[in-house]
matplotlib code that plots the C-alpha trace (Angstrom):
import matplotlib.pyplot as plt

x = [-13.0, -12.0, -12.4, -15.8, -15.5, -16.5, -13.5, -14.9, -14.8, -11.1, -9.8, -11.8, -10.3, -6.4, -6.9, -7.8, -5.6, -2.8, -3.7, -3.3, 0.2, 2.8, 4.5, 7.9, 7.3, 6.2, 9.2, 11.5, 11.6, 11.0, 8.0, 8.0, 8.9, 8.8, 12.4, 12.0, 14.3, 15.7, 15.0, 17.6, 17.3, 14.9, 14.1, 11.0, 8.8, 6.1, 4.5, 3.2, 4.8, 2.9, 6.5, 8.0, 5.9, 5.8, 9.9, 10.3, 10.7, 9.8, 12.0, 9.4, 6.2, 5.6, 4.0, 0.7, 1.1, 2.4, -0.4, -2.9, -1.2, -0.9, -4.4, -5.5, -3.7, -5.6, -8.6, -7.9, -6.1, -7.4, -6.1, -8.7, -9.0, -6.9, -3.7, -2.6, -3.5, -1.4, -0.5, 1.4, 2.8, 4.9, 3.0, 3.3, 7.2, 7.6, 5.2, 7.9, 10.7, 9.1, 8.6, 12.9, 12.8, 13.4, 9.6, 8.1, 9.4, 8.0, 11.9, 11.2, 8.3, 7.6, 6.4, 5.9, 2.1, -0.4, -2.5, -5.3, -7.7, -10.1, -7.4, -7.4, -5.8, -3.4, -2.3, -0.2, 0.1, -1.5, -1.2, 1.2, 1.1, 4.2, 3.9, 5.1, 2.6, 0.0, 1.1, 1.8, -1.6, -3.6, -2.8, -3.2, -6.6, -8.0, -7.7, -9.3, -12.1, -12.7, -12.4, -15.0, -17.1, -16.6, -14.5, -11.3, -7.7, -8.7, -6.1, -8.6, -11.9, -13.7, -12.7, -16.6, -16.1, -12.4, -14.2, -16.7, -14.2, -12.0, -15.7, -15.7, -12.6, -12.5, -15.9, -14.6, -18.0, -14.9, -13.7, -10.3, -8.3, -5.5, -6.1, -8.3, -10.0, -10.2, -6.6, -5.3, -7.1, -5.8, -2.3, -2.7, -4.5, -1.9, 1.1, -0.6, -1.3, 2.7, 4.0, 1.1, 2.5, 6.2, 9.6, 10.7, 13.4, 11.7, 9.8, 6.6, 4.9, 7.3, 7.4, 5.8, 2.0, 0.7, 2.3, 1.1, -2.3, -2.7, 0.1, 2.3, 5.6, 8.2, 11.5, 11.8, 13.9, 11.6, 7.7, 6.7, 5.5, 2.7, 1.0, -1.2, -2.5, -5.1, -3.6, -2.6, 1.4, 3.1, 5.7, 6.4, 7.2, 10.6, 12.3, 15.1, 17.3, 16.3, 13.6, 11.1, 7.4]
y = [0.4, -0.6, -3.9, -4.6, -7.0, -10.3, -12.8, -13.9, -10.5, -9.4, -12.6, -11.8, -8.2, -9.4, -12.1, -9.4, -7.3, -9.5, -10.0, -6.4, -6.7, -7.8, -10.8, -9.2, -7.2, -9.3, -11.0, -8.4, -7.2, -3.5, -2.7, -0.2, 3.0, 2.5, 2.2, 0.7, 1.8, -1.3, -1.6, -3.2, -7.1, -8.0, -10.4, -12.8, -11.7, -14.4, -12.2, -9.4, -6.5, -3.4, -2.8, -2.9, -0.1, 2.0, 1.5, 3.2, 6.6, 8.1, 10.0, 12.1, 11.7, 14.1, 13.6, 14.5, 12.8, 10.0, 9.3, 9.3, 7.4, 4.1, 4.9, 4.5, 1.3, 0.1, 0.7, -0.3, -3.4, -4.4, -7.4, -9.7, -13.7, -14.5, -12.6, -9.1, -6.3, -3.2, -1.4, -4.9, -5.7, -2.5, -1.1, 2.4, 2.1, 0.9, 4.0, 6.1, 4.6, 4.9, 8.7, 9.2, 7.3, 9.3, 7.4, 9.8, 12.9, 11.4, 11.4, 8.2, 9.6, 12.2, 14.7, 17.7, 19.0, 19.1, 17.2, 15.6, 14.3, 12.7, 10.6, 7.5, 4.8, 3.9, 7.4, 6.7, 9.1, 12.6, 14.7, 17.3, 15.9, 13.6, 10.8, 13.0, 15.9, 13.5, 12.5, 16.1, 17.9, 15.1, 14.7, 17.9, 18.2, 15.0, 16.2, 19.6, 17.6, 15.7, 18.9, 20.1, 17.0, 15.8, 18.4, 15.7, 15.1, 11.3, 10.0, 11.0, 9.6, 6.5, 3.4, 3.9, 7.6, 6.6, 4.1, 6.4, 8.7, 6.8, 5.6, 9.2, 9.5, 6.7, 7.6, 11.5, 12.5, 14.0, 17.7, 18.2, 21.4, 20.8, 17.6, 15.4, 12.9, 9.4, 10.4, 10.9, 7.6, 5.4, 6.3, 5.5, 2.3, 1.3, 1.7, 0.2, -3.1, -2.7, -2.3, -5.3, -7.8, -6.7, -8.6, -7.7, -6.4, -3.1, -2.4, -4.2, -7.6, -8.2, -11.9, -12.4, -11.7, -10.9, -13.7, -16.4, -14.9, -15.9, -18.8, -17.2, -19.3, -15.5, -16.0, -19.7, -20.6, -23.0, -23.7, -23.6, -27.5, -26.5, -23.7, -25.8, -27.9, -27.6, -27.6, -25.5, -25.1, -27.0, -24.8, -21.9, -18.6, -17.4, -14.2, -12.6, -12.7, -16.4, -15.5, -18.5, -17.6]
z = [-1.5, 2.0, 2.9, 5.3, 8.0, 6.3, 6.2, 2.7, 1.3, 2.4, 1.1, -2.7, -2.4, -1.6, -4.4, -6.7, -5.5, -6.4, -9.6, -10.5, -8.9, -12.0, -10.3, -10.7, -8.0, -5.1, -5.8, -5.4, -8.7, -9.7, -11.5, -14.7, -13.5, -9.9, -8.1, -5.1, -1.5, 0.7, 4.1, 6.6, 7.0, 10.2, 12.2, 11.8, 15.1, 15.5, 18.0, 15.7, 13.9, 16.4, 17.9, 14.8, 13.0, 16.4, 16.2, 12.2, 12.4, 8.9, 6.9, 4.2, 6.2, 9.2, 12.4, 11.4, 8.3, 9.4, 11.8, 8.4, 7.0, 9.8, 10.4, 6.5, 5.3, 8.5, 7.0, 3.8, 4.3, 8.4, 10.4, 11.0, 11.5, 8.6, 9.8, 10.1, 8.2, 6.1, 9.2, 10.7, 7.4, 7.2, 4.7, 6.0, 6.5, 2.4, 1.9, 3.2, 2.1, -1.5, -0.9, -0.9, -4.2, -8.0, -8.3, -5.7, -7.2, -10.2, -12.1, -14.4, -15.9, -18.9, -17.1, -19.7, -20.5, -21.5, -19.2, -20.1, -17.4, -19.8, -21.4, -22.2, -19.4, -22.3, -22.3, -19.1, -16.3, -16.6, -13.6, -13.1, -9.4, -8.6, -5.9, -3.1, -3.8, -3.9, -0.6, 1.2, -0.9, -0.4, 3.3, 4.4, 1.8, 3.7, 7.3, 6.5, 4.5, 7.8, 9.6, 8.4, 8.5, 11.9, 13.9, 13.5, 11.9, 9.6, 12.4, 15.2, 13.7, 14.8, 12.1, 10.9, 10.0, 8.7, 6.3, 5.3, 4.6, 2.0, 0.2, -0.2, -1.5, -3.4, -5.2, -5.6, -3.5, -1.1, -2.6, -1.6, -2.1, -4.2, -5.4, -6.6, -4.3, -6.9, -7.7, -4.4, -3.2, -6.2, -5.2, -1.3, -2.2, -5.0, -2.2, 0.7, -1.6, -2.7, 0.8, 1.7, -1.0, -1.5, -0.8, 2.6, 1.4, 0.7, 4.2, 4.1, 3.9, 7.3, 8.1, 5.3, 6.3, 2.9, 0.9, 3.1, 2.9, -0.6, -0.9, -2.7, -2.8, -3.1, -4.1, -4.9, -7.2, -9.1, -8.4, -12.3, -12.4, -9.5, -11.8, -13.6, -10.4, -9.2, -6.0, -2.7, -3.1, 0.0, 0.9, 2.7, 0.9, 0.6, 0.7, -1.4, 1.8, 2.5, 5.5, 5.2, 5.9]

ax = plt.figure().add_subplot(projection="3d")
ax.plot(x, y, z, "-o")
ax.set_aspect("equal")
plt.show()
């Protein structure tokens, strides 16, 4: 579910949502069966990361797609009092990336029927639906759902309708064409908490925005001794590439 405007609340949901996050990851590391594309190196901008998300051109993602997708991660991670949100972090930019990866077209997976949409979660992945036509169905599904609704692209609604929206989504009240809303929202939320909380290196979490947020120390080469304090870590995170938060 989006995040609502209390500052307690978005901190309990990125807390959570790093713990569903294998650790591997954040640091750089690629999870099971996701490959991950590297960005070029940039430099820290202390002055926010708005230029620097108006400045990536996506690759996969068209115009009207990529416009969803900044305005969702908005939504579902927003910049508030404690720092910037999805859309600062670069969290639409690893999206793309991810999308020209063998991930997206869903390569690293068994990917024969049948499909089972009962199945069990231990039964792994079971939609004939890779990544990238999650992306280009469920876009496309979305904007004529709101359509509909309220006359608008998603892009083009106010961020009250926008949250409304992804509740609907999220909750599979929405009926898409194509796809199925709970699906299509699990995979736009899963990537926008990636691109939120990955290593630089990859597109998002620029200057380090979502690591800070929850003190996590990145790329250091030793912090072990400090995981059984009960303590707030001292130092700044690190990148793979050495950037310091």
């Amino acid at each position: 579910m989006p995040a609502d405007d209390s500052v307690p609340a978005r901190r309990d949901f990125l807390r959570k949502s790093l713990s569903l996050i294998p650790v591997v990851a954040l640091a750089g590391g690629a999870t099971p069966g996701l490959a991950l594309a590297t960005a070029p190196a940039t430099p820290a901008d202390k002055a926010g990361s708005s230029a620097e998300a108006d400045a990536y051109q996506p690759v996969f993602f068209t115009a009207e797609e990529w416009a969803f997708v900044q305005a969702a991660v908005a939504r579902l991670i927003p910049a508030d009092e404690l720092g910037p949100g999805a859309l600062e972090a670069g969290a639409p930019e690893f999206i793309d990336r991810q999308m020209q990866t063998a991930y997206a077209r869903g390569a690293l997976w068994y990917m024969q029927g049948p499909f089972a949409a009962d199945a069990a979660p231990e039964m792994s992945y079971q939609s004939r639906l890779v990544p990238q036509d999650l992306y280009r169905l469920g876009i496309a599904a979305v904007d004529r759902w709101t359509g509909q609704q309220h006359g608008k692209a998603f892009a083009d609604l106010t961020p009250a309708q926008q949250d409304e929206t992804l509740k609907a989504l999220e909750s599979g009240d929405a009926t898409l064409e194509g796809v199925p809303a709970k699906l299509f929202f699990a995979q736009l939320l899963q990537n926008t908490k990636e691109g939120f909380y990955c290593d630089p290196l990859h597109g998002g979490n620029k200057r380090l925005v979502g690591w800070k947020l929850v003190n996590f120390p990145g790329a250091r080469a030793d912090f072990m001794d400090w995981v059984e304090r009960d303590e707030r870590y001292p130092l700044p995170p690190v990148s793979i590439r050495g950037e310091r938060g």
